[in-house]
C-alpha angles and dihedrals in degrees: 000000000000132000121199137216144193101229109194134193104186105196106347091303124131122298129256147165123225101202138343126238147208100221143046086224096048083056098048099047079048086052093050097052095051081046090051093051084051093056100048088050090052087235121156117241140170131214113205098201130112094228096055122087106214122201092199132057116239128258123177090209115046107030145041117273118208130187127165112223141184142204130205106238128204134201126283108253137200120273082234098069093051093055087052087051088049096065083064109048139061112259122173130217115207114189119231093245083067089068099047114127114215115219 
């Protein structure tokens, strides 16, 4: 099973993602509609997709980049099963006195 995404970097800033979905399509008609406000503000964009023909170049520091994205995504599983898994793997306790912040 997959889940998409739109994943933005709006002038060079830090990427993000808005919402995940469960199709590509869902993603794409998404995609369309934040192209379309572009358009009418006369702002610049770039999608980086293969399937998507720009008519600007892009520029990380002046546009909106767009890229549609997916994950593979597994069950859910038992708690039961992680604590099996546990026994297994390194896992590392911090005492709280290891996060104080002296002032």
């Amino acid at each position: 099973m997959k889940e998409y995404c739109i994943y933005n970097i709006w002038n060079g800033g830090t990427p993000f993602i808005t919402k995940s979905y469960n199709t590509f399509q869902e993603a794409y008609n998404s995609l369309m509609i934040m192209i379309e406000l572009e358009e009418k503000r006369n702002r610049i964009y770039f999608v980086d997709n293969d399937f998507f023909s720009n008519k600007y170049l892009p520029n990380l520091s002046n546009c909106k980049i767009f890229s549609i994205r997916y994950r593979e995504v597994s069950e859910w599983r038992r708690m039961d099963d992680i604590k099996q898994q546990k026994n297994n793997s390194k896992i590392f306790y911090f005492n709280s006195i290891d996060f104080k912040r002296e002032v």
